[in-house]
N, C-alpha and C positions, 0 to 999 in steps of 0.2 A: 444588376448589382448582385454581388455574392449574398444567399440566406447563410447562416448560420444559427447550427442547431443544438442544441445545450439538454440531454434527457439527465435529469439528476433523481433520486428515490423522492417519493409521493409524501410522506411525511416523515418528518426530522424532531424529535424530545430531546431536547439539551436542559441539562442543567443537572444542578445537583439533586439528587433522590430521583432523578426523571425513570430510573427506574420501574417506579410504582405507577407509568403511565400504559407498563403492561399488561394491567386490569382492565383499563377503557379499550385496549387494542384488540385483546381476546375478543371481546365482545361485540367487537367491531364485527369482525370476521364470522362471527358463532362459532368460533372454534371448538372441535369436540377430541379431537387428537391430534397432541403438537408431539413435536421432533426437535427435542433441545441435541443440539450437536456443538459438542465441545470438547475439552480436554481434561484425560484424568489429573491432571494438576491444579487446574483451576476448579475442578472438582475435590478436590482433598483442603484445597485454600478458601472455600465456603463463599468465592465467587458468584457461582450459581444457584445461590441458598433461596436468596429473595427472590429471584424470579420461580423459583421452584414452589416455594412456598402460594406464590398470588395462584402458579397453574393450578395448585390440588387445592387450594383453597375456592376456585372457581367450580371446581370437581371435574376439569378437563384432564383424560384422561396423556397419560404423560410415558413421553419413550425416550429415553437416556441415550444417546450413542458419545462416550468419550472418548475413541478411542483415537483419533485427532492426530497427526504425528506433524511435526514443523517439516516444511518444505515437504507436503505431500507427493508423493509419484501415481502416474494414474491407476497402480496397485492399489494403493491407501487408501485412494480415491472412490475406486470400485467397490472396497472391501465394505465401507461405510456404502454405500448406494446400496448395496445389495443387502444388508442389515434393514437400511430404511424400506428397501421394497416389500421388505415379509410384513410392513403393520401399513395401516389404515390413515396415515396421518391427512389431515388439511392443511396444516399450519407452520412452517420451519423455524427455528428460534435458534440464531449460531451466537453463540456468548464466545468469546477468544479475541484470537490474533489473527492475521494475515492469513496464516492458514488454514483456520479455521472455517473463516467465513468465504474462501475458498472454496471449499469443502462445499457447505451449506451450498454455494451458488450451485456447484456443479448439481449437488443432489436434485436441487429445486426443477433443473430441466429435465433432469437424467430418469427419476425415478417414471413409472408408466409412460415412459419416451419407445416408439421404435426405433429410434439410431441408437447408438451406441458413443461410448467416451473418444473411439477411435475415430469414427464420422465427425464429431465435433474437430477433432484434433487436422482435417481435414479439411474439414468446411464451417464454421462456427455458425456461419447462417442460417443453418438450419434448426437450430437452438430455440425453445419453446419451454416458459414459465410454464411448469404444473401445478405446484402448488409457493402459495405467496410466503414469502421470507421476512422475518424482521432480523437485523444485525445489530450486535451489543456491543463494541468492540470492548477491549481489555488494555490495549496498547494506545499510545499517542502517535500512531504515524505509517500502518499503513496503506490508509485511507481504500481501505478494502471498501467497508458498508457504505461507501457512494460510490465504486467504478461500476465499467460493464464488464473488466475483466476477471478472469478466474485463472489464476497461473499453477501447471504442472511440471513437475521433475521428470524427465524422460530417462532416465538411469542408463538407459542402449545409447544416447547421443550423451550422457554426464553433462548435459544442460538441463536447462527449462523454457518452457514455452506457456505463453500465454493465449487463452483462448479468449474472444471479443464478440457479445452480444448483447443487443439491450436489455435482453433477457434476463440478464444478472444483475441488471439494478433492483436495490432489494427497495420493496414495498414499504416496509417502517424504518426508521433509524435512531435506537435510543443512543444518546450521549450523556454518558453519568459519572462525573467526575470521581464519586466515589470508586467507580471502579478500577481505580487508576491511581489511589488515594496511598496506596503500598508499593505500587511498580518499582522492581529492582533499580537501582540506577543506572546499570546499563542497559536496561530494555527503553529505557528515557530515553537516553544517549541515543543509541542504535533505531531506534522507532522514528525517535524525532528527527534526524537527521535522513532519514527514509522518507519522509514527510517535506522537508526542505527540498530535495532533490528532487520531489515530484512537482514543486510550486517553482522551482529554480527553470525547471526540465521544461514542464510545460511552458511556461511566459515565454521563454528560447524557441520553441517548437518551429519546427516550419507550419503546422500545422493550427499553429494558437490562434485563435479567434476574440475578439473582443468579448466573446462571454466568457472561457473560458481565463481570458485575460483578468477579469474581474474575480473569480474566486484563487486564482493563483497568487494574483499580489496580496489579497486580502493575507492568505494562509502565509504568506512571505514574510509580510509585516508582525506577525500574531509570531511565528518561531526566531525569527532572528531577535524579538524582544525578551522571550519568554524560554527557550529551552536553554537556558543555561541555568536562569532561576529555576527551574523545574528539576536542570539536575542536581545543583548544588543545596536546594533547601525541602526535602521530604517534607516541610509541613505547606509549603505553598501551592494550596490549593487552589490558586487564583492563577497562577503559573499552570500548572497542571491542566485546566480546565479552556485556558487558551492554548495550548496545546492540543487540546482534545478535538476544540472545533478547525482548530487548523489542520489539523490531519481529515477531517472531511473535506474542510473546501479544498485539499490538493487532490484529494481523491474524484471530486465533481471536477479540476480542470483536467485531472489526467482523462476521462470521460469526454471531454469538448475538445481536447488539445492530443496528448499523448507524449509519453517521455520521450527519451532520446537516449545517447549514447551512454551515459552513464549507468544506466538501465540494462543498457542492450549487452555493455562490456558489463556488467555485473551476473550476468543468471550462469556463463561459465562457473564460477569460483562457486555459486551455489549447488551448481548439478555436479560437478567431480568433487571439488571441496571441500562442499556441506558446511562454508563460511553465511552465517545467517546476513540472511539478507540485508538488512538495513546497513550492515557490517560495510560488506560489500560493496554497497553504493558507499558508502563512506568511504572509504578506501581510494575507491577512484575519482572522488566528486570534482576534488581541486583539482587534479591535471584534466580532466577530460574539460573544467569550465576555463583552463587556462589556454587548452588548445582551442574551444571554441571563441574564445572572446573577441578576439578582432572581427569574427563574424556577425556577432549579438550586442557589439557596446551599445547599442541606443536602448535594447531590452533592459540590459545589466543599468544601464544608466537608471532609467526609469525603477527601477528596482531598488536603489541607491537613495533616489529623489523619495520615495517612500520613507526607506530606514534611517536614512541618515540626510535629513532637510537639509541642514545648514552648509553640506556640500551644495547647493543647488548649483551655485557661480560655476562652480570649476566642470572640467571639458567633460566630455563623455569618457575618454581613455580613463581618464583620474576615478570618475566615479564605478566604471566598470572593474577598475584594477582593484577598488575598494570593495568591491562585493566579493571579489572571488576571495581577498585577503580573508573577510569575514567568515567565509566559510570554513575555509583553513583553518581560521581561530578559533571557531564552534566546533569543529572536528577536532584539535587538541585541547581543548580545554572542556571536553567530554571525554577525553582521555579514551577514546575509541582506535584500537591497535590501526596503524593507516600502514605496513609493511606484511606484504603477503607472507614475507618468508617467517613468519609469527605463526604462519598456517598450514606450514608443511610445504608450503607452492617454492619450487625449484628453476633455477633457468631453465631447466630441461625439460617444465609443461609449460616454456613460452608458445612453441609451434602450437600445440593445443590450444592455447589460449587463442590466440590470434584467429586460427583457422574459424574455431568454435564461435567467436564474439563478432566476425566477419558474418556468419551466418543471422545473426539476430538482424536481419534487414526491415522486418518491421516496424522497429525503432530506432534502426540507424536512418531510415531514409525522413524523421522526422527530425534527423538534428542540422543546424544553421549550417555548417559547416559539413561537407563530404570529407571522410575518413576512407583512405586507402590501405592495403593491408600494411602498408611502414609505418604509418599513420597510428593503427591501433598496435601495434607492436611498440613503437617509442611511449605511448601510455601505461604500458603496463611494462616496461622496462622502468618506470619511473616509480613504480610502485612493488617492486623486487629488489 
């Protein structure tokens, strides 16, 4: 019989104020030099106050790097590694978003590594925690602070690529709804929808395993209910905060499972485009779940039989054709642009595209359904 293996981060602080669990965590460790790696924005928005305050109030001495940029390239990536390598740190602490804690992964192996960001980009295997990580996120969705991946912008290929090791599961995982108690509307939108497509992506996976099974539908259930309230009412912090945990569990099942084509055709439009990510998947989520469907009804079914009980009676087709509706609905009714050409993309970067998105076979070869290059060209014709 098949094992099946499920590595998720070592400890997980949810809830509201879990912030202040930063004190017990320091100490855990005897941390004496931490490495907050974040961004000058979240920086200027008082973000990362409290946790700043517990570090010097500990009297652990404290190194700044915000210089963060969204959808980092392995430049950006280096630039901060190489900042972290001139101090002494033990301890990594990445407060942000996707990219952010990107970031932080990479540093975590990179800094007193002999390879290099180029070997990883090669062989990820080789990949070795130096110093342990706790993740803060800031966003509801992109379940960064539970995968093993680290995703980079290759600007020579205008893609991105993901690098995969257990490596980058991070050691602590605070979940603080507060910090997410102001998130713009569209970063809801756009996060939590990025968050969907991971929980959508994985349960579809060719790859999906019953554990992995189990945090995807969880996170399924928690967004299909809750990210609309989230986007429509800034004070629903009860909304918000299931959110918060749902964008983990998609990120543990991307970890046991692994996305698929909406993923794979998305990191083009990120690396020429510079369309944010969650965007992106958004964009393409409903044709890519519309082409895979007759592949996945019994997943899609089961998905349905969560969200929406009182279908149970009717066929698989009925309930599968209802999920992917939902989606669509959740994608306009977060008011998230779903028309490239909103983006500057022309018929004329179809060839690009296709070529580009044919390339991401790491995640194409986890989706139900084989796509051929007309295959991924009528997708993104449909989204032009």
């Amino acid at each position: 019989m098949k094992t099946n293996t499920l590595q998720i981060p070592s400890f997980l602080h949810e809830g509201e104020k879990s912030i202040e669990s930063l004190d017990s965590i320091m100490s855990k460790y005897e941390a004496k030099s931490v490495a907050l790696i974040t961004d000058k924005q979240l920086m200027n928005l008082g973000l990362c106050d409290q946790a700043i305050e517990i570090i010097e109030r500990k009297q652990i001495t404290l190194h700044v790097f915000d210089e963060v940029v969204p959808e980092p390239s392995v430049d950006d990536v280096l630039h901060i590694v190489n900042q972290v390598s001139l101090t002494s740190v033990d301890l990594i602490l990445a407060i942000g978003g996707g990219s952010t804690m990107d970031t932080a992964k990479l540093v975590s192996v990179l800094i007193k590594a002999k390879y290099t960001i180029y070997d990883l980009l090669n062989d990820a295997s080789i990949a070795q925690k130096m110093v342990p990580t706790i993740m803060v996120p800031t966003t509801c969705g992109t379940g960064s602070e539970a995968t093993c991946n680290a995703i980079v912008a290759l600007p020579e290929e205008n893609s991105k690529k993901g690098i995969v090791n257990g490596a980058f599961i991070p050691n602590e995982v605070i979940l603080d709804v507060q910090l997410i108690a102001h998130l713009p509307r569209n970063i809801i939108a756009a996060t939590g929808v990025d968050a969907l497509a991971h929980c959508v992506e994985c349960y579809t996976s060719n790859k999906a395993t019953p554990l992995s099974n189990t945090y995807a539908l969880a996170g399924a259930q928690l967004i299909f209910a809750n990210i609309v309230k989230a986007y429509k009412d800034p004070q629903d912090l009860a909304a918000k905060r299931a959110m918060m945990l749902a964008a983990f569990y998609g990120g543990v099942a991307i970890t046991g499972s692994g996305t698929t084509a909406v993923h794979a055709l998305s990191y083009p439009l990120g690396g020429k485009f510079h369309i944010a990510h969650g965007v992106s998947n958004a964009i393409l989520f409903t044709a890519v779940m519309e082409f895979n469907r007759d592949a996945c009804q019994t997943q899609l079914a089961q998905i349905c039989d969560a969200i929406q009980p009182d279908m149970c009676q009717e066929s698989e087709g009925a309930k599968s054709e209802f999920v992917v509706r939902a989606i669509a609905s959740i994608v306009r009714e977060t008011e998230i642009p779903v028309n490239l050409n909103d983006f500057g993309v022309k018929k004329s970067d179809l060839a690009f595209l296709v070529n580009a998105g044919f390339q991401q076979q790491r995640l194409l070869v986890n989706n139900p359904k084989k796509l051929s290059v007309e295959d991924i060209q009528s997708i993104y014709q449909k989204v032009l």
